[in-house]
N, C-alpha and C positions, 0 to 999 in steps of 0.2 A: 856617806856612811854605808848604805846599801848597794847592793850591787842591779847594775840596770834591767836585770832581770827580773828583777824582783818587783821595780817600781814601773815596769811597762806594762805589765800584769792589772787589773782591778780584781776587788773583791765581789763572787759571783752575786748577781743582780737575786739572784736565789734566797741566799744566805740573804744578802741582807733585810729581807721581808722577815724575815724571823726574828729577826733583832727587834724589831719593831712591834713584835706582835702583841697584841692584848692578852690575858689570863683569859682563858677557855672559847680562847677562838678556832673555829673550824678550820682545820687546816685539808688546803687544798692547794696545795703547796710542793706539795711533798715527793717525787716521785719514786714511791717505793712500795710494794704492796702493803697491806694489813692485813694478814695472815702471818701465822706461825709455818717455819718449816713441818713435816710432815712428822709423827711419832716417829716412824722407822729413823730418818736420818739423826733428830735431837737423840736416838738411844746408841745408833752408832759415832754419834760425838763423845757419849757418855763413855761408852767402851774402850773407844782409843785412846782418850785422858787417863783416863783409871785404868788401861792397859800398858802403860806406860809410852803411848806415841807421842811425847812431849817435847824431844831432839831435831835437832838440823834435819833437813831432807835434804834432795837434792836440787838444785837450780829450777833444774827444767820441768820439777813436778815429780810427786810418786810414780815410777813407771805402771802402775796397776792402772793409776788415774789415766795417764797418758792413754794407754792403748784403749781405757773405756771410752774414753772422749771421742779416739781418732776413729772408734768403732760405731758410735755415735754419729760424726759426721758422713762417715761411707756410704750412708742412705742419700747421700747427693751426689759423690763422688770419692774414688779411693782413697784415702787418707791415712798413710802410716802415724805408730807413733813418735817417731825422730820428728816427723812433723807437727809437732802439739806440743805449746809451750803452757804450762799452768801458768796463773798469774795472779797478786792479790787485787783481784777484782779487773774487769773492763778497763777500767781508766791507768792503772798502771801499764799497762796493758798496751793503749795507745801509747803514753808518755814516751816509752820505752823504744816502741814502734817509732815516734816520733825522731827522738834521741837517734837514732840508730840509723835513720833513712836521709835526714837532711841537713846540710851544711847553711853557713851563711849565706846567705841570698839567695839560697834557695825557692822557689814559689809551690804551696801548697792552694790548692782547690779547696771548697771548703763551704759548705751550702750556708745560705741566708735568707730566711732564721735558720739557725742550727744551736744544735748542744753547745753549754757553754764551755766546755771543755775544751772544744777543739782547735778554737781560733790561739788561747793561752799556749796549747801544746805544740803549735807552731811556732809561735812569738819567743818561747823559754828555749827551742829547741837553736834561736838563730833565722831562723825562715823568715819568711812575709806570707801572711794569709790572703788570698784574692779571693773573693766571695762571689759566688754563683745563686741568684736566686731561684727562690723555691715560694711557687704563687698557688693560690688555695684557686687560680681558675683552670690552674694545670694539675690538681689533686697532689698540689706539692711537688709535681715531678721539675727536675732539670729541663728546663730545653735542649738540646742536643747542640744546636748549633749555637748557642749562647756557650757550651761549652769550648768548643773548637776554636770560636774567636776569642775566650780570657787565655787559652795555652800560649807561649812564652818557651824561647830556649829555657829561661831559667824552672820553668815548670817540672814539679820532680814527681809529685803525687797529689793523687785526686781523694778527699774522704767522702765516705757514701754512709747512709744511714737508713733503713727500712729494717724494720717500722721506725718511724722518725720524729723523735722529741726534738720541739716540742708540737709537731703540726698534725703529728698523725697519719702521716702522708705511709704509703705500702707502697711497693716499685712493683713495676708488673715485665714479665720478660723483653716486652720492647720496649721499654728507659733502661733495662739492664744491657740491652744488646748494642741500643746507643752508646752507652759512658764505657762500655766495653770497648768499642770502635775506635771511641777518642784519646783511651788507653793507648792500644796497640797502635794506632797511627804516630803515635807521641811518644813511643816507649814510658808512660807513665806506671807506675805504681798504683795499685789499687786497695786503699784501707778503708774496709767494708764495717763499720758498728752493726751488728745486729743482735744488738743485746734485750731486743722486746720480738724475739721470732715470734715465739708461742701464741703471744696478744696480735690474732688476725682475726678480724670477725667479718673483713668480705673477699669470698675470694679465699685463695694460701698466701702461704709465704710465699718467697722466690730468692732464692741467695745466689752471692754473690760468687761462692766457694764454687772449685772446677770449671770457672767462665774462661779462667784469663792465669794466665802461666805467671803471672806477678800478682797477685790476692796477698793481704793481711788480712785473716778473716778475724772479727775479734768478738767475741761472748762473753758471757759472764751467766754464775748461777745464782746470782742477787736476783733476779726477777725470775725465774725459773723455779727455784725451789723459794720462795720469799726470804732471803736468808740474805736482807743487802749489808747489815753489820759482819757477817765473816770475811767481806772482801774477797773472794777467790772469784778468778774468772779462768780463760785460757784464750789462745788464739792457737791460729792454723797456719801457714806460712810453708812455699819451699824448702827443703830443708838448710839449706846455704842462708835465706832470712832469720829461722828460727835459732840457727847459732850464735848468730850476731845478736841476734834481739836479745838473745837468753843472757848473753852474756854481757851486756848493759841492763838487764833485768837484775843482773848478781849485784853491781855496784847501788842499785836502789833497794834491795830488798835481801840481799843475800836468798832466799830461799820462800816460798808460801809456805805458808803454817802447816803445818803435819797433822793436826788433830783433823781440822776444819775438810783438811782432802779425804781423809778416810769416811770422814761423816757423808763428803759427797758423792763418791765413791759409790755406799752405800744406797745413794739415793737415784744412781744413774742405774745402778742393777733388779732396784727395786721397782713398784708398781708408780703408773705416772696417772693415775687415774687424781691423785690431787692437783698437776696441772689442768686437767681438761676442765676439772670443775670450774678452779679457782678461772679461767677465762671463761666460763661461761656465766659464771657473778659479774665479770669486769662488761659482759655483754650487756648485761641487765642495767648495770649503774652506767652504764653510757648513753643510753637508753633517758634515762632520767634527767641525766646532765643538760644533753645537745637538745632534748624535745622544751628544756626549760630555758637554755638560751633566746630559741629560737621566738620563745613567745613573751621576752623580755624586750619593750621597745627600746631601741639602741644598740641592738647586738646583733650579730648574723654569724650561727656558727654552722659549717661545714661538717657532715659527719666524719669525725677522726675514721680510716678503714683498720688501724693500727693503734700499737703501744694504749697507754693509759691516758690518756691527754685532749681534751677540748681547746680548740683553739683560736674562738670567734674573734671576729674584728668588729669592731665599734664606732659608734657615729656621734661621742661626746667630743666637746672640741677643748680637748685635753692630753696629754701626753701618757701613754700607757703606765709610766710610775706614780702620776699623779694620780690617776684611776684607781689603780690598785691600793694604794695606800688610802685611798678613801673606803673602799674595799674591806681594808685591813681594820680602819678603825671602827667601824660597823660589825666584825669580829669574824672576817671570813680571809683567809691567807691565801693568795693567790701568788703567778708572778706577773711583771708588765715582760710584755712583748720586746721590748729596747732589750732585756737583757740577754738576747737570743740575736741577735746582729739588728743591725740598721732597718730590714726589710720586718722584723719583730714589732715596731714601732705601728702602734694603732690595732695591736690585738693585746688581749693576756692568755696567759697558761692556765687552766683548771686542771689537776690532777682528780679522775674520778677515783684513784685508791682510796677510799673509808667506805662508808658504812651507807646502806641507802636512805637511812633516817637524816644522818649529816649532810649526805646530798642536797635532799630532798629541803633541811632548813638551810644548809649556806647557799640555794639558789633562792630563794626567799629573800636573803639579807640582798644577796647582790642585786632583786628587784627593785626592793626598796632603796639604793643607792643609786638607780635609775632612775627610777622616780622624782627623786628630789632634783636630780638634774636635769632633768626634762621640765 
């Protein structure tokens, strides 16, 4: 009845912790901030609703948005706006990316653990995903030459992520200058996630954009401005990619919402002083998280240097969903590690996104869930 698309696909390991979950349990689950967008931007949503921006735009984004983006990005490298495609959100973003770049049998690269997004966005696209691990004794990085030996004629594109859900892991100029090399030696494609730049707490960022003559660079202002229900994000791309893409972005979306870009618009011209706070909270509750891991017996977690996310691996001798799900019925929402590729397997995900009171009691719970198993 359905199409084998559909059934080679599973339902994100994410999601279904939610399903499950008890009435008023802590959710650490989640990864999205708790913050409201800023005054300024919620009054210029209000404005362009009640101004009448309510109409079709254009494919490729309001050109206003476009050139603030691409003016935005030039702080790394020059980036016109023909080069900046608005998107609804990150993830279509990829799809689209995906859709557009690879054929049947194609081989995408694709880190393990990794977002679960990306291995489906291969599989939907036709591809075959080959997975590259990513070990907490190598702060998450690739190995270099692990990459060189998984390339393949059929190898078309390599995905990259820093800061990197769900490990935490931050790339530093030489793993960029590596997977760079293995790019251009390979003529491979390079689709860069960095949609948690801002959340760096050692060290900077380091992007991916201006390395290498074939980047999809892809963002999103769901974690940027806290605003992950409006779905807009953007990417960066050659301009020869960003046509193509745009133009299998039309057949999924016809256009990003018009209200939602003026609002953000507003927010890229405006004062950024509520990103620096809001990561300097995310500092704090991380802070809380990994120093309580750490002195739970059973666990060892590594300090995330990125994104929102604790990543400890565990010395119960049980399977990361069955962990979690004991987890969950004790009233604390986590993910298990499986749901993040095969190398996921033996840690879980903590999102430190909430409150540092809810920290503070859902590492308690997950104490006492230790406990009884020890």
């Amino acid at each position: 009845m359905f199409a084998s698309r559909a059934t080679h696909v599973e339902l994100s390991g994410i999601r279904r912790m939610f399903e499950g979950a008890p009435s008023g349990a802590i959710n650490l689950g989640l990864g999205e901030p708790d913050f409201q967008p800023p005054a300024h931007i919620l009054e210029a949503l209000e404005r362009a609703v009640r101004g009448g921006m309510n109409k079709y735009g254009p494919t490729g984004g309001l050109p206003e948005l476009r050139e603030a983006i691409a003016e935005r990005l030039s702080k790394h490298t020059k980036v016109k706006p023909e080069e900046v495609l608005v998107t609804t959100g990150a993830t279509e973003g990829l799809a689209a990316t995906m859709q557009s770049l690879v054929d049947r049998g194609d081989e995408v690269l694709t880190p393990d653990p990794g977002f679960v997004l990306f291995a489906p966005h291969i599989t939907l696209a036709s591809g075959t995903p080959v997975f590259y691990k990513v070990r907490p004794e190598d702060a998450f990085h690739p190995r270099i030459p692990e990459l060189h030996e998984l390339v393949t004629p059929k190898t078309k594109a390599i995905i990259v992520n820093s800061p990197a859900n769900p490990t935490g892991g931050v790339f530093d100029k030489k793993t960029i200058r590596g997977i760079v090399e293995v790019a251009e030696d390979n003529d491979l494609v390079i689709i860069s996630d960095e949609v948690y730049e801002p959340f760096v707490y050692e060290g900077r960022h380091e992007t991916f954009l201006g390395t290498y003559d074939k980047v999809v660079y892809v963002n999103s202002f769901s974690k940027l401005f806290s605003m992950t229900g409006w779905r807009l994000g953007f990417l960066s791309a050659p301009k020869e990619f960003v046509k193509t893409i745009a133009k299998i972005s039309y057949y999924f979306i016809a256009c990003p919402p018009t209200p939602t870009q003026f609002a953000v618009l507003a927010g890229l011209r405006g004062p950024q002083d509520f990103v620096v706070q809001m990561v300097k909270e995310f500092g704090r509750r991380r802070e809380i998280v990994v120093d309580a891991l750490n002195k739970i017996k059973g666990f060892e977690c590594p300090w995330p240097k990125g994104a929102f996310y604790a990543f400890p691996s565990f010395r119960f001798d049980m399977a990361s969903e069955a962990l979690a799900m004991k987890i969950l019925k004790a009233g604390v929402i986590c993910t298990p590690g499986s749901a993040f590729g095969p190398g996921g397997e033996g840690h879980l995900r903590f999102s430190y996104a909430n409150s540092r009171e809810n920290l503070v009691k859902g590492m308690e719970i997950v104490g006492s869930v230790a406990d009884s198993l020890a």
